[in-house]
GUSEFI-877252 format. One line per 2 residues: number of its first residue (from 1); for each residue x, y, z of N, C-alpha, C. Coordinates in nm, 4 decimals, padded with zeros to 6 digits. Each point is the difference from the previous one (the first is absolute). Layout:
N
NUM	X/Y/Z/X/Y/Z/X/Y/Z  ...
! end
This chain:
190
1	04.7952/-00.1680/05.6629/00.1393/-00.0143/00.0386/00.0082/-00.0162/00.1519  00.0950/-00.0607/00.0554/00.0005/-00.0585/00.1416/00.0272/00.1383/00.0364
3	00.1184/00.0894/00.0018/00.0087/00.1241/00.0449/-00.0714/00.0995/00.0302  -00.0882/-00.0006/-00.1283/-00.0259/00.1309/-00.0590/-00.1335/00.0349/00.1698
5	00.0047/00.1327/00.0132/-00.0785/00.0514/00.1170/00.0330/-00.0632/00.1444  00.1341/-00.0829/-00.0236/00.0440/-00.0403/00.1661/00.0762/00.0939/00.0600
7	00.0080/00.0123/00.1641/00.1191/00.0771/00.0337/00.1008/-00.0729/00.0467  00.0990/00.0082/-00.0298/00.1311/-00.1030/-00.0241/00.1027/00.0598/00.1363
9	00.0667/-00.0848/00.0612/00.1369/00.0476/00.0653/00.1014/-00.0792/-00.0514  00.1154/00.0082/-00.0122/00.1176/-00.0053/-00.0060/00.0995/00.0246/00.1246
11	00.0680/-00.1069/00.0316/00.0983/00.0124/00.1450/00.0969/-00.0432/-00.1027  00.1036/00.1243/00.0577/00.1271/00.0039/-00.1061/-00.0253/00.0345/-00.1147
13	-00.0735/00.0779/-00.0310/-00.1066/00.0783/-00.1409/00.1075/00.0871/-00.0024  00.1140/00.0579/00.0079/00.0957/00.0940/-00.0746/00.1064/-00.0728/-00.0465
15	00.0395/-00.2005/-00.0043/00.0638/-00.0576/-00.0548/-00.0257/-00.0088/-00.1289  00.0887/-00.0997/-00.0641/-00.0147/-00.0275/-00.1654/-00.1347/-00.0374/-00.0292
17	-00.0478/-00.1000/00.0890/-00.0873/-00.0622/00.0054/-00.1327/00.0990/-00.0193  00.0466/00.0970/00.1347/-00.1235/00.0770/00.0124/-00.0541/00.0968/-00.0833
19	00.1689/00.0714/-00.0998/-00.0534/00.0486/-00.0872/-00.0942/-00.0494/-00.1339  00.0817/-00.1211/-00.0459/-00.0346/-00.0810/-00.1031/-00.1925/-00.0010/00.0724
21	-00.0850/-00.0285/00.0839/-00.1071/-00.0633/00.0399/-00.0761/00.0606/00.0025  00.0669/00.1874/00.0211/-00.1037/00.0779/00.0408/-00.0793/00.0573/-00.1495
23	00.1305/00.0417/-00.0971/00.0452/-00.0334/-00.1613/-00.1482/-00.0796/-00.0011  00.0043/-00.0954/00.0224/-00.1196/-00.1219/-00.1044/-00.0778/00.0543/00.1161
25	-00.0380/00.0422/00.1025/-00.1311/-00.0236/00.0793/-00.0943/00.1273/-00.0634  00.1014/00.1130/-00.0378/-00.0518/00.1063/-00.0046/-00.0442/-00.0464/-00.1694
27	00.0444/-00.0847/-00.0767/-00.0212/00.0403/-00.1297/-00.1447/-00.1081/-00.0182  -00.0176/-00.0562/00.1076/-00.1387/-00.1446/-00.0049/-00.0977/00.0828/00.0816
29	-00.0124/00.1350/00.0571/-00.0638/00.0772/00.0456/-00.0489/00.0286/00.1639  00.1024/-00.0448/00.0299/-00.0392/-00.0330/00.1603/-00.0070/00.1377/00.0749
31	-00.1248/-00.0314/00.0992/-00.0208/00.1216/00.0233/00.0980/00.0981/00.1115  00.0889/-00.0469/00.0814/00.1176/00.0972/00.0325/00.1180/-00.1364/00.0788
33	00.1151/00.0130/00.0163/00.0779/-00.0258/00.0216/00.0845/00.0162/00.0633  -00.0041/-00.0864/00.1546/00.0772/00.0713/00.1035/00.1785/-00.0434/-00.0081
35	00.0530/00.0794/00.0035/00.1500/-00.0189/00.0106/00.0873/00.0087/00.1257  -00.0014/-00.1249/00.0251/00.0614/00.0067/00.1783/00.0973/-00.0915/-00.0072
37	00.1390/00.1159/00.0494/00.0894/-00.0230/00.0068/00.1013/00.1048/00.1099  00.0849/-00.0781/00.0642/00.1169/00.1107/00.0463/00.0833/00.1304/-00.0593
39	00.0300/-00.0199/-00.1493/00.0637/00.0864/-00.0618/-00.0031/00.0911/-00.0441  -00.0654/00.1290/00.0667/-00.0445/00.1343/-00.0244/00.0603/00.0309/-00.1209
41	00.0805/-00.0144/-00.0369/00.0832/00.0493/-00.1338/-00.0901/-00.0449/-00.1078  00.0170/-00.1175/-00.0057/-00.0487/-00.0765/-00.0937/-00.1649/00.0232/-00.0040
43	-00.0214/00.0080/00.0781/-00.1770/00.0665/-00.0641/-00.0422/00.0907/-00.0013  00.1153/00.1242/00.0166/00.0413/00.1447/-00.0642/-00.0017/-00.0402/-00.1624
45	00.1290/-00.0708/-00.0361/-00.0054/-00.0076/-00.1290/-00.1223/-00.0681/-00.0648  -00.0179/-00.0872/00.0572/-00.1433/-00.1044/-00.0711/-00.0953/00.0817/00.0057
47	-00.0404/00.0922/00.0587/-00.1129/00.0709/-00.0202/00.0153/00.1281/-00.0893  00.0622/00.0535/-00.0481/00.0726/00.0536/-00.0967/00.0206/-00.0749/-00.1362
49	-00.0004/-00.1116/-00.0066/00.0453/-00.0983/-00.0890/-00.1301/-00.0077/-00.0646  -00.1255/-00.0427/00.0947/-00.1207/-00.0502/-00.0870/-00.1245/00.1088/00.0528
51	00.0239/00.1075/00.0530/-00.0406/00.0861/00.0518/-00.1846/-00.0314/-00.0847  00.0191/-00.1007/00.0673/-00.2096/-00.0105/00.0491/-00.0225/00.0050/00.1377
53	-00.1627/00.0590/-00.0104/-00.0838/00.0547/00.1262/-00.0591/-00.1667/00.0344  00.0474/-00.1062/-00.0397/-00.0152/-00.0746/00.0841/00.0655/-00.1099/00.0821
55	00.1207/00.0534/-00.0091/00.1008/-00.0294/00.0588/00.0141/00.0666/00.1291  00.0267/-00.0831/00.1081/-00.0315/00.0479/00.1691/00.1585/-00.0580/00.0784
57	00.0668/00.0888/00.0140/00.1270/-00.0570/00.0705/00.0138/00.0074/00.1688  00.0223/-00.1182/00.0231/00.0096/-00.0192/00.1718/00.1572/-00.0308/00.0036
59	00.0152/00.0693/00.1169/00.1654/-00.0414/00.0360/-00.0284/-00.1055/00.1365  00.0334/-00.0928/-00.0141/00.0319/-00.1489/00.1100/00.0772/-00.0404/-00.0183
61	-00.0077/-00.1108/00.1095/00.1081/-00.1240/-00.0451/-00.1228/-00.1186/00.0671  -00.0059/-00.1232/-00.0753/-00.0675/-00.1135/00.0157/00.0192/-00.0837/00.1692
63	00.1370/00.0793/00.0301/-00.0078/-00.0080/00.1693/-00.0682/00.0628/00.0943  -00.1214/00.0780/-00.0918/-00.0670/00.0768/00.1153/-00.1616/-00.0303/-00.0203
65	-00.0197/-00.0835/00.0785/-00.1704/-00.0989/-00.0174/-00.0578/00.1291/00.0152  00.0085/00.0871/00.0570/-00.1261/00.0892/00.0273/00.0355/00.1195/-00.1046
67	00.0922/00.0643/-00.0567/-00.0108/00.0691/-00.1438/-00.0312/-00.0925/-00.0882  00.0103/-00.0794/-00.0270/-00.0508/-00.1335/-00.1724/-00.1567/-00.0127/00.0644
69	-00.0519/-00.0711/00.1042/-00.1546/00.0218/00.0342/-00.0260/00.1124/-00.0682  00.0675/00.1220/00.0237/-00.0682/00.1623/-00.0053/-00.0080/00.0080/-00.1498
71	00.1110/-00.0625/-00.0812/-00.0090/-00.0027/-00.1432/-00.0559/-00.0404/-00.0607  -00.0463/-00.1248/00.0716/-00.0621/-00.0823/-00.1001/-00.1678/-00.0325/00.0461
73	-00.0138/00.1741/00.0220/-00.1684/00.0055/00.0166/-00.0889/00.0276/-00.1101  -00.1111/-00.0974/00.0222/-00.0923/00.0377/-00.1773/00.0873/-00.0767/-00.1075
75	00.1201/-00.0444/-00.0053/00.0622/-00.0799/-00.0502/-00.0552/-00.1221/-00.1104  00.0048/-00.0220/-00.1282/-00.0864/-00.1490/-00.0779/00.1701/-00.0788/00.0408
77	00.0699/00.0234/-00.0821/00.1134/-00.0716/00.0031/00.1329/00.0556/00.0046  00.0677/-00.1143/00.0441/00.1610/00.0641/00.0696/00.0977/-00.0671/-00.1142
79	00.0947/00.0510/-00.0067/00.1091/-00.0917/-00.0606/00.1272/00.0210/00.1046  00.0616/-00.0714/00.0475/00.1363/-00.0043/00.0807/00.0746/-00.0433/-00.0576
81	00.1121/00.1166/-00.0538/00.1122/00.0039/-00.0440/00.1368/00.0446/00.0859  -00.0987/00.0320/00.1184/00.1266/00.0802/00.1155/00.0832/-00.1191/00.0616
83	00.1617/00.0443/-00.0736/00.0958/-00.1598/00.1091/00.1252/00.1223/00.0076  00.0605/-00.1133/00.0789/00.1419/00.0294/-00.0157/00.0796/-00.0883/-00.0802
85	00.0429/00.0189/-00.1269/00.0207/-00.1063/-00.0838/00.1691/-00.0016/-00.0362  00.1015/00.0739/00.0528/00.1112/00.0256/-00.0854/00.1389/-00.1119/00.0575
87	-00.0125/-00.0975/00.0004/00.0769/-00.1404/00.0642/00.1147/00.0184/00.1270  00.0972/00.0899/-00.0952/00.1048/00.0272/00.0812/-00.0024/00.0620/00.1372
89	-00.1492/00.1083/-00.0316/00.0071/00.1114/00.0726/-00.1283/-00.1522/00.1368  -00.0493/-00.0415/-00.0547/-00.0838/-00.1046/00.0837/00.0756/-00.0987/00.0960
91	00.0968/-00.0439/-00.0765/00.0837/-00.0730/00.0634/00.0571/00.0122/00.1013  00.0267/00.1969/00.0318/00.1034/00.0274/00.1031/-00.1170/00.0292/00.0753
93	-00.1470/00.0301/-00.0461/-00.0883/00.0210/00.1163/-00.1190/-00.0509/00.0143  00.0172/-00.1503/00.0112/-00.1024/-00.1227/-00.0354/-00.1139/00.0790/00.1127
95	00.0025/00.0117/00.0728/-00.1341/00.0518/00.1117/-00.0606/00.0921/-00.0865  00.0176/00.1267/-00.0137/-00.0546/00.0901/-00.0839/-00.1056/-00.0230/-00.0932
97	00.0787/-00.0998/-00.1031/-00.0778/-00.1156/-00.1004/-00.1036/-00.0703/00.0661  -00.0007/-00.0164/00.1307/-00.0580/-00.1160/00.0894/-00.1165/00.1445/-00.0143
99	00.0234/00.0733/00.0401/-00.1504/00.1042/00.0385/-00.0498/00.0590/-00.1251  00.0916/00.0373/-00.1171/-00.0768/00.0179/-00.0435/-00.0706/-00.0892/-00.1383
101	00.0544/-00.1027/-00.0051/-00.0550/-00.0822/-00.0852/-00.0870/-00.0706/00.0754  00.0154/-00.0289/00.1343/-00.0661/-00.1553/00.0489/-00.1332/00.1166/00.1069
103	00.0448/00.0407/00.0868/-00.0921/00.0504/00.0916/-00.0525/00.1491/-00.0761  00.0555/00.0410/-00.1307/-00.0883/00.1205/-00.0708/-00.0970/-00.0796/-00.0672
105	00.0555/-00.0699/-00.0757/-00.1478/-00.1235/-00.0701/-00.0867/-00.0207/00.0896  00.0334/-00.0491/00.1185/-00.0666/-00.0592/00.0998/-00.1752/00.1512/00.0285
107	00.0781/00.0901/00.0356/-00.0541/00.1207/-00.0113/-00.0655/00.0629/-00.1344  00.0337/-00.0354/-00.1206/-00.1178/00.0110/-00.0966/-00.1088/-00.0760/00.0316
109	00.0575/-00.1419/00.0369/-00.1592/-00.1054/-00.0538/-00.0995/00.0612/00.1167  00.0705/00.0526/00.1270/-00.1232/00.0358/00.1067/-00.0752/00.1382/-00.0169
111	00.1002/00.0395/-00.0522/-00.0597/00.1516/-00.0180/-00.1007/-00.0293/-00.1156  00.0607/-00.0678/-00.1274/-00.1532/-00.0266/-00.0706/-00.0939/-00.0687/00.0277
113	00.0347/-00.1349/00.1113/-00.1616/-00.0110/00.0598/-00.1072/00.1333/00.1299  00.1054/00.0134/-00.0172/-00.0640/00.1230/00.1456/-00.1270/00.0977/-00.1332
115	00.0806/00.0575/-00.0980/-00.0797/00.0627/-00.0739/-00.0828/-00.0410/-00.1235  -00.0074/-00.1880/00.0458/-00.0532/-00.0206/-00.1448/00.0453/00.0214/-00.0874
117	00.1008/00.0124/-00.0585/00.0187/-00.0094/-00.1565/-00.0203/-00.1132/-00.0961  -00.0221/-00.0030/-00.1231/-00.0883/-00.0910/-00.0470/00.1675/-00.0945/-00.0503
119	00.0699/00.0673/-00.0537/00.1290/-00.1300/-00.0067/00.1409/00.0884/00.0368  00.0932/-00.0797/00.0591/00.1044/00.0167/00.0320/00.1124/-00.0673/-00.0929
121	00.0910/00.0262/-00.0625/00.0838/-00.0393/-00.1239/00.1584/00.0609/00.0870  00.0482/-00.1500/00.0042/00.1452/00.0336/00.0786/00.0971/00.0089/-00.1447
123	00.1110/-00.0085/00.0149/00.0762/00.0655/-00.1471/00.1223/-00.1283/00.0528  -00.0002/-00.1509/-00.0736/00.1745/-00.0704/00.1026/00.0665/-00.0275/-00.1143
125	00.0964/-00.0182/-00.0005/00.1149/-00.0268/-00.0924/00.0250/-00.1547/-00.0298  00.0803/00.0127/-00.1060/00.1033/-00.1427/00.0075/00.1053/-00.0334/00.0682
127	00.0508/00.0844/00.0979/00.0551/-00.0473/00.0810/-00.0327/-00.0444/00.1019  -00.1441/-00.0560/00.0124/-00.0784/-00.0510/00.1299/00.0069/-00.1563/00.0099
129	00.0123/-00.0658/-00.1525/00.0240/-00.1008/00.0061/00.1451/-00.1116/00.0209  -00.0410/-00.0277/00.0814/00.1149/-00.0924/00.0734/00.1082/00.1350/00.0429
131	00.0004/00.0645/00.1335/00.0556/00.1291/-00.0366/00.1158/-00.0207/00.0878  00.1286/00.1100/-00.0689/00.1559/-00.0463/00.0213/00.0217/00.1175/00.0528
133	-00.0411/00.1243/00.0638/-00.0327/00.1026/00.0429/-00.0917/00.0489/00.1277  00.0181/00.1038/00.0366/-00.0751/00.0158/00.1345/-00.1398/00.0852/-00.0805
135	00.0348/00.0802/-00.1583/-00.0764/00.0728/-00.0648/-00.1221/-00.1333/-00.0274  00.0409/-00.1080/-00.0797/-00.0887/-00.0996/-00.0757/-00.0761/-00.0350/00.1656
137	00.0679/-00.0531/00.1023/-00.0759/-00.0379/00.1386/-00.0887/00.0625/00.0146  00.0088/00.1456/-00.0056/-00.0633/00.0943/00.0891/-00.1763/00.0082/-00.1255
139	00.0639/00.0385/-00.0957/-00.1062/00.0082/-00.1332/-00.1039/-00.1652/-00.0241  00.0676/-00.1137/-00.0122/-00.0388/-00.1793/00.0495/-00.1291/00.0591/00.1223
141	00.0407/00.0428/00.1297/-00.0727/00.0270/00.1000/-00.1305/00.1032/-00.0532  00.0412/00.0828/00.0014/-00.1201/00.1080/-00.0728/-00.0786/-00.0862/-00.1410
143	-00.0086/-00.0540/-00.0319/-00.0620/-00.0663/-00.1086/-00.1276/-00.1065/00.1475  00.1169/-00.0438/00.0130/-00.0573/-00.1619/00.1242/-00.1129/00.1041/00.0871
145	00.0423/00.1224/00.0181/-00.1023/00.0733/00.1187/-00.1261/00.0123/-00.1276  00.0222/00.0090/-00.0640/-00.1143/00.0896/-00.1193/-00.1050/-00.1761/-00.0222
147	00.1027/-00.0439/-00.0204/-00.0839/-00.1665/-00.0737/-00.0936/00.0056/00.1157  00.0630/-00.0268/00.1169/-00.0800/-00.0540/00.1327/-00.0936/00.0760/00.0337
149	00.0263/00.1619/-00.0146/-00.0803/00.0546/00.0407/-00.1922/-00.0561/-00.0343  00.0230/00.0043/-00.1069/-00.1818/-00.0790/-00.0716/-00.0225/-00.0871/00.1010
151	00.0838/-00.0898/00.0564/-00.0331/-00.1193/00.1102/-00.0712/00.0266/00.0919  00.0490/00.1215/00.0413/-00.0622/00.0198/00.1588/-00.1423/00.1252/-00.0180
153	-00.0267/00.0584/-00.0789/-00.1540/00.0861/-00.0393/-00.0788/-00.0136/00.0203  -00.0696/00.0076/00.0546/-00.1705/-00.0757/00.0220/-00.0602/00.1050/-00.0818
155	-00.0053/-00.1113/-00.1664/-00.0064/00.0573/-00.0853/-00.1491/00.0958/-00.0362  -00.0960/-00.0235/00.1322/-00.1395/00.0902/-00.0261/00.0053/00.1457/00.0996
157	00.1174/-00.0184/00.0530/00.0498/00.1490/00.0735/00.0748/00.0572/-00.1025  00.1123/-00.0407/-00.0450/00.0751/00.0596/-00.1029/-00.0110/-00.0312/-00.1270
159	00.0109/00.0993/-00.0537/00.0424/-00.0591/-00.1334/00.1617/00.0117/-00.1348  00.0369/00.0563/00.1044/00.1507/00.0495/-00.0922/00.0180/-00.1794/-00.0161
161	00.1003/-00.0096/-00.0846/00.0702/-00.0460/-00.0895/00.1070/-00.0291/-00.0273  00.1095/-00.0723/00.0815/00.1584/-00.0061/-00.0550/00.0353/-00.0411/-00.0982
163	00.0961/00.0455/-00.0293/00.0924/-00.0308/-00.1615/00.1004/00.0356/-00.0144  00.0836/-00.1416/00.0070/00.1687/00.0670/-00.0249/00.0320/-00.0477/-00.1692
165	00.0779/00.0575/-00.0202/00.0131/00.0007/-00.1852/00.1914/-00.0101/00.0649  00.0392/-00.0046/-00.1368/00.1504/-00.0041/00.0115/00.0849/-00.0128/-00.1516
167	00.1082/00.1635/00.0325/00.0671/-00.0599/-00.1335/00.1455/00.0473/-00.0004  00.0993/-00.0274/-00.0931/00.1110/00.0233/00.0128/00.0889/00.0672/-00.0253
169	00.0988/00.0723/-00.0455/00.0983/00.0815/00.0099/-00.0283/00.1018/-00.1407  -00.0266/00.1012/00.0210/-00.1099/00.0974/-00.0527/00.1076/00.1022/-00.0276
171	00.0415/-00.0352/-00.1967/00.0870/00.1123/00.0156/-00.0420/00.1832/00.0064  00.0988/00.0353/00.0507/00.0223/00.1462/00.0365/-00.0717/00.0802/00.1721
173	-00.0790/-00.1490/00.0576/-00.0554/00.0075/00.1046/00.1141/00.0487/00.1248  00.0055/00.0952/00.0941/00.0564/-00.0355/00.0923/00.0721/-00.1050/00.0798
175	00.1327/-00.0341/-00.0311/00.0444/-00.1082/00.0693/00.0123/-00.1333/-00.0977  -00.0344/00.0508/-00.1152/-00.0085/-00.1013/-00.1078/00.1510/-00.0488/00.0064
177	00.0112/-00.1443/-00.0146/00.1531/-00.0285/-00.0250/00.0474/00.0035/-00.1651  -00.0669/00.0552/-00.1038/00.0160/-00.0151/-00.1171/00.1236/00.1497/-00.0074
179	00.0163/00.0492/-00.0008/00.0247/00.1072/00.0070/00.1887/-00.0563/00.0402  00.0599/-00.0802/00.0980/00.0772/-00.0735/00.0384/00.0195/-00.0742/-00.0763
181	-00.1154/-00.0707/-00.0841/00.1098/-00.1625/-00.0795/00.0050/00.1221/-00.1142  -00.0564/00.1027/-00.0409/00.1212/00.1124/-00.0791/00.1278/00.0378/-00.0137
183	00.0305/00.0476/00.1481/00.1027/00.0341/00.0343/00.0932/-00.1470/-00.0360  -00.0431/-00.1066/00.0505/00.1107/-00.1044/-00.0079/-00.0080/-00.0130/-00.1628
185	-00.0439/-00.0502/-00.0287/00.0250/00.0069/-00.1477/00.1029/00.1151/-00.0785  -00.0183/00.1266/00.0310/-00.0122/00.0743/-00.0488/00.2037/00.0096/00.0009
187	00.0236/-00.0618/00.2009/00.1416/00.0115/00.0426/00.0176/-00.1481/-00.0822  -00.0557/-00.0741/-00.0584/00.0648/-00.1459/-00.0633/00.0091/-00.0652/00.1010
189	-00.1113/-00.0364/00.1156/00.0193/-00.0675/00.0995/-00.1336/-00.0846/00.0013  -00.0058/-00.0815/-00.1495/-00.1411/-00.0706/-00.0400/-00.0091/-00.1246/00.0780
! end
């Protein structure tokens, strides 16, 4: 199994995402699982939730190159799920989005070449394509940093690995808009 005996990180590992990943990482046998994220709460409860000894929680934020280096030491593979994804709330603070989607990505791919990790797996949406949003821009960009990144490697110094994957509106996920075409329906506003 690709997992099984890796040590895994997760950025934004206390989202939907992160729970759902850690769920399958832990059940394909991987050997521990770092959870780095800002939300002390949330990996209060998550660790309580799946209360395994190989589960390792870091509190960051993907804006800080020198805590994610520190995390992602001894590291096989990363998954980046850490954004700011919620439209409205993006809209009124497109910069924010700017750091932490565009210059926090920016700061995974270096921090995983700094420590070697063998692959880096960015997490982008469907709203990246052709994007009508500062959220789809910012997420479009973080994909484009991940693609390119392979470009520039001198691939017998390094060996990590980029990979952006991408998918779309994930019900019950944080920020999911499904939850809304409910409500309209629900008011007869089909």
């Amino acid at each position: 199994m690709l997992y099984k005996g890796k040590k895994v990180l997760i950025t934004g590992g206390t989202g939907s995402l992160g729970n759902a990943l850690t769920a399958r990482l832990l059940d394909v046998g991987a050997e521990t699982i770092r959870i780095f994220s800002r939300n002390e709460s949330k990996q209060i409860e998550m660790e309580s939730k799946f209360n395994d000894d190989r589960l390792r929680f870091f509190v960051g934020d993907v804006r800080d190159s020198e805590r994610l280096t520190n995390a992602l030491e001894d590291v096989d593979i990363v998954f980046h799920a850490a954004a700011l994804k919620h439209v409205p709330k993006i809209e009124y603070n497109p910069f924010e989005a700017i750091k932490t989607n565009v210059i926090g990505s920016q700061n995974v791919i270096d921090a995983s070449i700094r420590q070697n990790v063998e692959k880096t797996i960015c997490v982008g949406t469907d709203k990246a394509v052709s994007p009508l949003n500062t959220y789809g821009a910012t997420k479009l960009l973080m994909e484009k940093l991940f693609v390119n990144a392979n470009n520039y490697l001198n691939q017998e110094k390094h060996k990590t690995k980029f990979i952006a994957v991408r998918y779309g509106n994930v019900l019950g996920s944080s920020g999911s808009v499904i939850p809304k075409f409910i409500d309209l329906i629900k008011n007869g506003n089909q």
